[in-house]
GUMAR-416388 format. One record per residue (C-alpha): residue number from 1; residue in one letter; chain; x, y, z. Coordinates in nm, 2 decimals. Example, Ala and Ser with C-alpha at 12.3 -4.5 7.8 and 13.67 -1.06 7.14 Angstrom:
! residues 2
  resi  resn  chain      xx      yy      zz
     1     a      A    1.23   -0.45    0.78
     2     s      A    1.37   -0.11    0.71
***
This chain:
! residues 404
  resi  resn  chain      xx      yy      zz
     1     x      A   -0.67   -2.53    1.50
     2     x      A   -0.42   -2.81    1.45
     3     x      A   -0.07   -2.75    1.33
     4     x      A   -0.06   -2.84    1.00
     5     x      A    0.15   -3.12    0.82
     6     x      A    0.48   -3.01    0.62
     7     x      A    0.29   -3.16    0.33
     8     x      A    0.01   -2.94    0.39
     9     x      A    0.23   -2.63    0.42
    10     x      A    0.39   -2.69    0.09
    11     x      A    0.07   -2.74   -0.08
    12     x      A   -0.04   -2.40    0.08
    13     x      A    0.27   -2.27   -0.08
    14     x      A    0.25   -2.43   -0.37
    15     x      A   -0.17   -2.28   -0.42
    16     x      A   -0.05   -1.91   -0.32
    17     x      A    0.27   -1.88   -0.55
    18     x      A    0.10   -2.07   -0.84
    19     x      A   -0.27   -1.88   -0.84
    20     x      A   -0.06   -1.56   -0.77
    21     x      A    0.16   -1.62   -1.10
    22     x      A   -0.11   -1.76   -1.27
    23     x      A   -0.33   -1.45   -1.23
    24     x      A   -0.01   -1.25   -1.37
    25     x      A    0.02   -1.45   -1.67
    26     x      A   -0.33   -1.44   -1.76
    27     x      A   -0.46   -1.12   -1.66
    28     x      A   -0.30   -0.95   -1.98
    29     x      A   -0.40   -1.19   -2.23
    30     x      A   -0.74   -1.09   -2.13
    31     x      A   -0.67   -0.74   -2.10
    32     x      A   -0.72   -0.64   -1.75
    33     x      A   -0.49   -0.57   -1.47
    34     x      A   -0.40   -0.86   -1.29
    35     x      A   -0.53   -0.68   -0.94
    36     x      A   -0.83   -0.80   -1.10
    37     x      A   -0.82   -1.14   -1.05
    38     x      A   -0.56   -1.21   -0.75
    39     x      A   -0.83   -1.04   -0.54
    40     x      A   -1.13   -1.29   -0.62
    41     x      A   -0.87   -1.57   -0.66
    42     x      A   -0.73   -1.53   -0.30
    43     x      A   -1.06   -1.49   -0.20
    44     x      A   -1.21   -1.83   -0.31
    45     x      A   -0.89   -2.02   -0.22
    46     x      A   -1.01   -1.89    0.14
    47     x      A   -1.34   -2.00    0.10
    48     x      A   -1.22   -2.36   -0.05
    49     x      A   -0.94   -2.41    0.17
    50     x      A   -0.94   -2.23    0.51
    51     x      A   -0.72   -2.42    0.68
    52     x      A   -0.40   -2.41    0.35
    53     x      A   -0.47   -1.96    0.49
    54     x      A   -0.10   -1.84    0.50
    55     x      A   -0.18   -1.69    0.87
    56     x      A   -0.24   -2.08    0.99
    57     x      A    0.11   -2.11    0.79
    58     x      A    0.32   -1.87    0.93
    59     x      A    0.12   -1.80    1.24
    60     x      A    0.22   -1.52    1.47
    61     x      A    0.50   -1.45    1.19
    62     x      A    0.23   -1.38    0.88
    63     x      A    0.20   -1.00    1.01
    64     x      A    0.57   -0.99    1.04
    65     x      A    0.64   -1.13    0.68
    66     x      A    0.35   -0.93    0.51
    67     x      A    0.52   -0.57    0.68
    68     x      A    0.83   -0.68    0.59
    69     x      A    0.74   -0.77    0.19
    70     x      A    0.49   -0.45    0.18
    71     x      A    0.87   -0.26    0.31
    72     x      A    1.07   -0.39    0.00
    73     x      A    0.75   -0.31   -0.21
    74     x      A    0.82    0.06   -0.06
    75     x      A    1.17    0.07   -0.12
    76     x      A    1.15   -0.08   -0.48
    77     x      A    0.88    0.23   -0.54
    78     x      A    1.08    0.48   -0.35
    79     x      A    1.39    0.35   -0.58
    80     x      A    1.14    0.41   -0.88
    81     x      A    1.05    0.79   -0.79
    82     x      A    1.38    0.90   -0.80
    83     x      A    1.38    0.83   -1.18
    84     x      A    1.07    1.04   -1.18
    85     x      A    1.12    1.41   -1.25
    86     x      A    0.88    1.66   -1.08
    87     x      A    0.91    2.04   -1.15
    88     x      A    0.85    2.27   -0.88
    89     x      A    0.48    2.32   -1.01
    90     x      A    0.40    1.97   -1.00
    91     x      A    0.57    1.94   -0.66
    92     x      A    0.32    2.16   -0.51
    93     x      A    0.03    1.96   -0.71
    94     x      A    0.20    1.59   -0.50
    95     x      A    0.23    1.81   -0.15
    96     x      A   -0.10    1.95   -0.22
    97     x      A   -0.27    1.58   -0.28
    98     x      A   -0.08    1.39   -0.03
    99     x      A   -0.12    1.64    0.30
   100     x      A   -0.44    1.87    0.23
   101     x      A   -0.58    1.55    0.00
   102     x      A   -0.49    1.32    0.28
   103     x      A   -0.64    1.48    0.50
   104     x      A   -0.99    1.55    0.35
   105     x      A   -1.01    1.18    0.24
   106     x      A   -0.93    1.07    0.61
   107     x      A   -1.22    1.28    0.69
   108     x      A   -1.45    1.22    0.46
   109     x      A   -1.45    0.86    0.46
   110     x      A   -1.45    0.87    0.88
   111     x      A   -1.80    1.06    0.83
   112     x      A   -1.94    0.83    0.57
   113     x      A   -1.82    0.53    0.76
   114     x      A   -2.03    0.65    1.03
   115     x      A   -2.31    0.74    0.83
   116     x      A   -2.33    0.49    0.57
   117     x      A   -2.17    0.19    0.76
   118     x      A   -2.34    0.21    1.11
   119     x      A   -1.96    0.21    1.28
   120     x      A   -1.86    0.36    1.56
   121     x      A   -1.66    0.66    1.56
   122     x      A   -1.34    0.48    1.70
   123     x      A   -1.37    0.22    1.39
   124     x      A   -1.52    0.46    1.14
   125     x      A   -1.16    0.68    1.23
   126     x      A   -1.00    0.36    1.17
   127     x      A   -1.13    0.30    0.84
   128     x      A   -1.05    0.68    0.75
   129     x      A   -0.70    0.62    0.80
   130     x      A   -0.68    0.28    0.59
   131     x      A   -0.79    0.43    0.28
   132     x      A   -0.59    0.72    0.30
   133     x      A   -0.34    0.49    0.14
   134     x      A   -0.31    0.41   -0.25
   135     x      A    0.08    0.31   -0.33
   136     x      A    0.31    0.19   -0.59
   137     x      A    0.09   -0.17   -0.59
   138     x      A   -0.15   -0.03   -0.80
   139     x      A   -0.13    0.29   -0.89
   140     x      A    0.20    0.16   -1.10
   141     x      A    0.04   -0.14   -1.27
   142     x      A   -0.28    0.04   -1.33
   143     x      A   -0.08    0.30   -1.53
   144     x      A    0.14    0.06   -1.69
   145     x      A   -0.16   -0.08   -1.85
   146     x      A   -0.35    0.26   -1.93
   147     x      A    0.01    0.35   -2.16
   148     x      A    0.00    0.69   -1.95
   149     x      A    0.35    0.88   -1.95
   150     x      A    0.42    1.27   -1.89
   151     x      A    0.27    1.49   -1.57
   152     x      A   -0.01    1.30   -1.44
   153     x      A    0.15    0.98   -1.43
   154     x      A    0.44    1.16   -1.22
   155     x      A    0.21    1.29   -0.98
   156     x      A    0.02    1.01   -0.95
   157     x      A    0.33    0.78   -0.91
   158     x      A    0.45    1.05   -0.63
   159     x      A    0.09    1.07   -0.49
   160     x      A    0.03    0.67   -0.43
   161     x      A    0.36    0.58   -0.31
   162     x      A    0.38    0.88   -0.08
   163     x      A    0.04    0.77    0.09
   164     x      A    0.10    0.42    0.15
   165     x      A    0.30    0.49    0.50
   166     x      A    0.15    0.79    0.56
   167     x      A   -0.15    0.61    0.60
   168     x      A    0.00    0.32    0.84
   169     x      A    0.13    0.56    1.01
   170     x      A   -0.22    0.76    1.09
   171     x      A   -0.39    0.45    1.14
   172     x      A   -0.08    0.35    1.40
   173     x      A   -0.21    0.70    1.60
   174     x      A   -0.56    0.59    1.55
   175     x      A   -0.49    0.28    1.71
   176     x      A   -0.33    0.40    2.02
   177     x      A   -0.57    0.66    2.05
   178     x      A   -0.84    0.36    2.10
   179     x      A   -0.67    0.14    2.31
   180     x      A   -0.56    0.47    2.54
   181     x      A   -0.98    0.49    2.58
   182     x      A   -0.96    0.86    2.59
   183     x      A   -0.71    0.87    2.87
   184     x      A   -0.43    0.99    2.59
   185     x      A   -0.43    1.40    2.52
   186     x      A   -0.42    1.56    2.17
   187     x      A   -0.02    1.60    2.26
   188     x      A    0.04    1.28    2.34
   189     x      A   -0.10    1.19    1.96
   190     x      A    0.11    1.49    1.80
   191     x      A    0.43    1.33    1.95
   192     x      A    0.34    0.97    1.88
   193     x      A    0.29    1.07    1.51
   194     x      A    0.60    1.27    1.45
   195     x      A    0.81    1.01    1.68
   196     x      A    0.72    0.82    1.41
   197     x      A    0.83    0.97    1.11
   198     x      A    1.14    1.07    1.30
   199     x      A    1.19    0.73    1.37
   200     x      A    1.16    0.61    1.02
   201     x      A    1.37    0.89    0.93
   202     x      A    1.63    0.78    1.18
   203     x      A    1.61    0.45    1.03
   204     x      A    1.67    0.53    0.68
   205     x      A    1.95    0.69    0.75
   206     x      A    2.09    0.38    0.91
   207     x      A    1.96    0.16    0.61
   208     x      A    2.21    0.41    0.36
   209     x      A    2.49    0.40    0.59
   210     x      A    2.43    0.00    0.59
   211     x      A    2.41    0.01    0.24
   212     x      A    2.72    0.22    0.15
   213     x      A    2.96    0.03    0.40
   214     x      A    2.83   -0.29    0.26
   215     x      A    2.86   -0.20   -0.07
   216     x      A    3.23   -0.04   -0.01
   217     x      A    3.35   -0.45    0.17
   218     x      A    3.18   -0.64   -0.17
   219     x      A    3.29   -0.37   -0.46
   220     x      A    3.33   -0.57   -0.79
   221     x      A    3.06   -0.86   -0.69
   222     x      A    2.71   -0.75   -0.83
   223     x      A    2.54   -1.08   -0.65
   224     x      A    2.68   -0.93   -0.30
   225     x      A    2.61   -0.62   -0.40
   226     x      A    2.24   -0.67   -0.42
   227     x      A    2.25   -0.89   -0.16
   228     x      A    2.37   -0.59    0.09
   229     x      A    2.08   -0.39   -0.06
   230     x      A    1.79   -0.62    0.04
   231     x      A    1.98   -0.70    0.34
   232     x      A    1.98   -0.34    0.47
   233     x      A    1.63   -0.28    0.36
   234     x      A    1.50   -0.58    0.58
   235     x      A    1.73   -0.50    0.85
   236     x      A    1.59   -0.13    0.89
   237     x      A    1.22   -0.20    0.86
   238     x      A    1.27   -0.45    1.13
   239     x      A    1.42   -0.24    1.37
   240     x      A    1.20    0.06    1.29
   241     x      A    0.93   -0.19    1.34
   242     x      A    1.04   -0.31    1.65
   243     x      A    1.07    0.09    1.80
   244     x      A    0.78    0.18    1.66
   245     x      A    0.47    0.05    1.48
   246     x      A    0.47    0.05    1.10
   247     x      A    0.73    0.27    1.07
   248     x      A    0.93    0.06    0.84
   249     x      A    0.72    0.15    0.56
   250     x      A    0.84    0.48    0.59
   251     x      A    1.20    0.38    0.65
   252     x      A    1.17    0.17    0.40
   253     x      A    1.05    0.44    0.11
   254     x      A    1.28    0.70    0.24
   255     x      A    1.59    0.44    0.20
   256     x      A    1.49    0.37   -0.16
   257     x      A    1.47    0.74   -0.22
   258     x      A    1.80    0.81   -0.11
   259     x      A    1.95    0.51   -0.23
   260     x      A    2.03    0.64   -0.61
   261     x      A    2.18    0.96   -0.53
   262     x      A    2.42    0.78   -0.25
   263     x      A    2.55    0.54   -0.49
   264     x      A    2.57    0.79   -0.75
   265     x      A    2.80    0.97   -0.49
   266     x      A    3.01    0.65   -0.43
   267     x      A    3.05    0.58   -0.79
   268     x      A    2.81    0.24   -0.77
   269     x      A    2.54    0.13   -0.98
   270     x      A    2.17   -0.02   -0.88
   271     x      A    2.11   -0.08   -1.25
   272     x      A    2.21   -0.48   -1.16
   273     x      A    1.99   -0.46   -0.85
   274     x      A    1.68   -0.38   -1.09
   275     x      A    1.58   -0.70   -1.25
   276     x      A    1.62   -0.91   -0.89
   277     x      A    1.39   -0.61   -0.73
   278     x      A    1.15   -0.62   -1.01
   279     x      A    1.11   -0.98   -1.00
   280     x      A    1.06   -0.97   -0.60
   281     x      A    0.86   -0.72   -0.63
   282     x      A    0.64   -0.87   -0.88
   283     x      A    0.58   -1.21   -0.68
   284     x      A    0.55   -1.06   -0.35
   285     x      A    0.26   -0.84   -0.47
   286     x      A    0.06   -1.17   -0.62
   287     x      A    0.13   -1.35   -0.33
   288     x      A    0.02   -1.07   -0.04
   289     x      A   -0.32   -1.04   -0.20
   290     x      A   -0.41   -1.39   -0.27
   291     x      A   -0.27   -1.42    0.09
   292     x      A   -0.48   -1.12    0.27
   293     x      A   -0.80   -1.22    0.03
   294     x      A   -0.78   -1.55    0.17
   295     x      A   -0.84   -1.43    0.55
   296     x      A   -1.14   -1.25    0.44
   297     x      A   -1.47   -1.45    0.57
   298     x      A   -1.72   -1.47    0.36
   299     x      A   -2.05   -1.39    0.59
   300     x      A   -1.90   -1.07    0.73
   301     x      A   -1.87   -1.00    0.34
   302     x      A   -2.26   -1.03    0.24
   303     x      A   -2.33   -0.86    0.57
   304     x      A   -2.12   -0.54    0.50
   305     x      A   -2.15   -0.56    0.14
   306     x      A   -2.39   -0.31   -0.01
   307     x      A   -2.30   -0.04    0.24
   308     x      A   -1.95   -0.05    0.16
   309     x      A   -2.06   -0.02   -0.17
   310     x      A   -2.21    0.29   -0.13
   311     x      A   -1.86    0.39    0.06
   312     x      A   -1.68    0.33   -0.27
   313     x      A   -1.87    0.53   -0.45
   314     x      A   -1.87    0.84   -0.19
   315     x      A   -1.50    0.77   -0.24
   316     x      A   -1.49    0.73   -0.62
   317     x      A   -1.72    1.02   -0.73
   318     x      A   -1.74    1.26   -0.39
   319     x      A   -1.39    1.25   -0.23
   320     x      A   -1.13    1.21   -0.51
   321     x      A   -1.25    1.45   -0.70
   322     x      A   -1.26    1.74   -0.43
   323     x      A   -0.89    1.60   -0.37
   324     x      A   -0.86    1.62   -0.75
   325     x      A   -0.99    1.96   -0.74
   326     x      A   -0.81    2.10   -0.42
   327     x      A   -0.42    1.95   -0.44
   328     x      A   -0.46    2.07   -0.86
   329     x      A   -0.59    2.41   -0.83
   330     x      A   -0.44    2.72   -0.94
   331     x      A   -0.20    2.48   -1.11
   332     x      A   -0.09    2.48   -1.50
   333     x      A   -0.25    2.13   -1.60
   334     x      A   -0.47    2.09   -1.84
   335     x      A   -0.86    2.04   -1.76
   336     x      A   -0.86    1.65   -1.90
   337     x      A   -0.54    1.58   -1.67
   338     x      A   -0.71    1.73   -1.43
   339     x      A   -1.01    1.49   -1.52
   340     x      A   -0.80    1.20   -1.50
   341     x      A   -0.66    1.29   -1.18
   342     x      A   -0.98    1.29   -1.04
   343     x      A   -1.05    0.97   -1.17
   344     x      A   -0.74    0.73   -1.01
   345     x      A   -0.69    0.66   -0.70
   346     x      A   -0.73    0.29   -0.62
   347     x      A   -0.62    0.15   -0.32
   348     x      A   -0.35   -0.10   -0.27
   349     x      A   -0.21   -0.42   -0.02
   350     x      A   -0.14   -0.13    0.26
   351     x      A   -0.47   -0.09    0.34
   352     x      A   -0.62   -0.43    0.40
   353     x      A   -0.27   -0.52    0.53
   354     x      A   -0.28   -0.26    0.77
   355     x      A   -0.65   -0.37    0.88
   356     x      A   -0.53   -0.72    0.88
   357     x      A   -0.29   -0.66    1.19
   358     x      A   -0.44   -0.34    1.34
   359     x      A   -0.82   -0.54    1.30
   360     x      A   -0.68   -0.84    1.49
   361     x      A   -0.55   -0.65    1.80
   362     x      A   -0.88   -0.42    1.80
   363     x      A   -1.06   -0.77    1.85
   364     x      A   -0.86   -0.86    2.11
   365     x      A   -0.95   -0.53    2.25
   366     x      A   -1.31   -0.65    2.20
   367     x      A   -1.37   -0.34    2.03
   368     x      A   -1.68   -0.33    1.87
   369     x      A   -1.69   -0.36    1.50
   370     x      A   -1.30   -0.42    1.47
   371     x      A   -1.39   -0.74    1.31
   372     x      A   -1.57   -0.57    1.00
   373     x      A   -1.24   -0.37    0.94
   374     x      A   -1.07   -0.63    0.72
   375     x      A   -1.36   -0.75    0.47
   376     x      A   -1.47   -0.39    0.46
   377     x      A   -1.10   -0.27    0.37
   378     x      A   -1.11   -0.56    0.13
   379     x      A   -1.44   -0.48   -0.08
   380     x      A   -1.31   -0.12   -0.10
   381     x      A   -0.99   -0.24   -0.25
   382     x      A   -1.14   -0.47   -0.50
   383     x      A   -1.44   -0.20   -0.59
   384     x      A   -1.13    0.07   -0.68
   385     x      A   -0.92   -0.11   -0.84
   386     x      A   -1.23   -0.27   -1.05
   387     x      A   -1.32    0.04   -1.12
   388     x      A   -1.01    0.22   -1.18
   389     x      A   -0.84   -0.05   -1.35
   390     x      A   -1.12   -0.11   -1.60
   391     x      A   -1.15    0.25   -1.63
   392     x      A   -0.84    0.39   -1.69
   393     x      A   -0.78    0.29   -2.07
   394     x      A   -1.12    0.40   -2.21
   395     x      A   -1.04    0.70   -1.96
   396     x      A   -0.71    0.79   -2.12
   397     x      A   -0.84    0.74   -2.44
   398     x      A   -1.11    1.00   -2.43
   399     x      A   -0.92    1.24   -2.29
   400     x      A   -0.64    1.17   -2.52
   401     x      A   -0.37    1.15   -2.28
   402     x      A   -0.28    0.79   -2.38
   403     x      A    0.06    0.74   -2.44
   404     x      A    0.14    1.12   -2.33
***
């Protein structure tokens, strides 16, 4: 493909940021959550305009830009949790749902890949791991929109964002696990997925020490001040990035976690830091999905379409409700939040993200079937948060937990 033309660039730019804004603006006027329409909208700018695609923008740095946006996304949510008050009950109910839950939806959806898809095992694993994630991208917006407030939306906040680099991560293991061909051992996995989450642990750390030095050299200036923040966040998904593979989500949510209670500590504020992340925040999740919709192609979409149908629903109906039913149980909830609980869990940029990169170096693997990952990734984002989204009002409604 020929480079493109600066004009051509900034009328790529121009599409993306004004279609992503657009379908913000609209969406509530019409009721719906504005998931809703950046998914079809990026997809059909795709289809209209292939060559205005933000990976024929950015080239080899599109993968780079969407892991580092999806990081700040992480960190904004991680920032966000800390305002979120578990008890000890309901913190069982999140570890319960993110590690047992995690686990079974890995597994489930790896078999029914493989059963219902026709993938290999190697691809139908690597599916399993991509929608273990749900995150902050959705989950948030989705409950913004239902007027949910009390328990459930806590551990549903906790939940989603928790997942999102979980789920990179596994799908990270996956990965090396193909492209070893067998030759790596199960203890070669175990270290490569906790060198991982050491390494984003590691990393955070840095990101708060950045953070509070940086703050201490521009006390009194609130534009610096925020300035520092980003900077730091950016800085340590990069380098976590750079030492090992996706683990600047994780570094990323961990900083933002930790980030209130340091400042607290030093006597600083992030309330002027709010508005600035909110906004970011806001565009940069319009923008990655009209971006990643784009790169879906259409044929591989009517191929795969009706059996990744049927994988949604063996998510929606099968899956999330044994989650539901496992990370809840023996737990002091009431039967409709339990309901409701079993009813959300939509899944978010992560996942087709995460196919987006990991799907292009499986092709150049020549895997088999790594180039269904993305549009299959992509029709199971759209069906959840359809169904999700659309649900959730009439949902809490019923179960009279609006507003709770």
């Amino acid at each position: 493909m020929s480079a493109l033309s600066s004009g051509q660039i900034m009328l790529a730019a121009a599409l993306i940021f004004g279609l992503a804004t657009a379908s913000q603006i609209i969406a509530p006027r019409l009721r719906i959550p504005s998931l809703i329409l950046l998914l079809p909208a990026g997809f059909l700018l795709g289809l209209a305009a292939p060559q205005l695609r933000m990976d024929s923008v950015l080239g080899a740095a599109f993968p780079v830009v969407v892991d580092l946006v999806v990081a700040v996304i992480l960190f904004h949510g991680g920032l966000e949790l800390t305002a979120i008050k578990l008890e000890d009950a309901d913190r069982r109910i999140v570890r319960r749902m993110v590690w047992v839950g995690g686990a079974l939806t890995f597994l489930g959806a790896t078999v029914a890949a493989y059963l219902i898809l026709g993938l290999s095992w190697s691809i139908a694993f690597m599916l399993g791991a991509i929608v273990i994630v749900s995150g902050p991208t959705v989950v948030t917006p989705i409950l913004d929109f239902a007027g949910l407030r009390g328990r459930v939306r806590s551990v549903l906040q906790w939940e989603g964002t928790l997942l999102d680099p979980l789920g990179a991560l596994v799908a990270v293991v996956v990965f090396q696990v193909i492209r070893a061909s067998g030759e790596e051992t199960v203890g070669e996995t175990v270290a490569s997925f906790v060198g991982g989450i050491l390494v984003g642990i590691v990393a955070a750390a840095v990101g708060v020490v950045l953070f509070v030095v940086g703050g201490k050299l521009v006390r009194g200036s609130e534009l610096l001040g925020t300035q520092v923040l980003l900077g730091s966040v950016i800085v340590v998904a990069g380098l976590a990035n750079f030492l090992a593979a996706e683990t600047g989500l994780l570094a990323a949510l961990l900083m933002g976690m930790a980030a209130p209670r340091i400042a607290r500590r030093f006597g600083a504020s992030l309330d002027s830091s709010e508005p600035f992340f909110g906004t970011l925040v806001s565009i940069g999740i319009g923008v990655l999905f009209i971006s990643i919709a784009a790169l879906v192609p259409a044929a591989t979409v009517a191929t795969v379409l009706l059996p990744t149908l049927a994988l949604s629903a063996v998510l929606i109906l099968v899956i999330r409700p044994l989650v539901a039913l496992v990370g809840t149980a023996r737990s002091d909830l009431t039967r409709r939040e339990r309901v409701f609980i079993a009813c959300m869990d939509p899944r978010g940029i992560v996942a087709p993200a995460t196919a987006s990169s990991i799907g292009a170096a499986l092709i150049a693997l020549k895997v088999e079937g790594a180039e269904d990952l993305l549009p299959i990734a992509f029709l199971v984002v759209a069906v959840t948060v359809a169904v999700y989204g659309l649900g959730a009002v009439p949902l809490a409604r019923v179960l009279r937990l609006k507003g709770n």
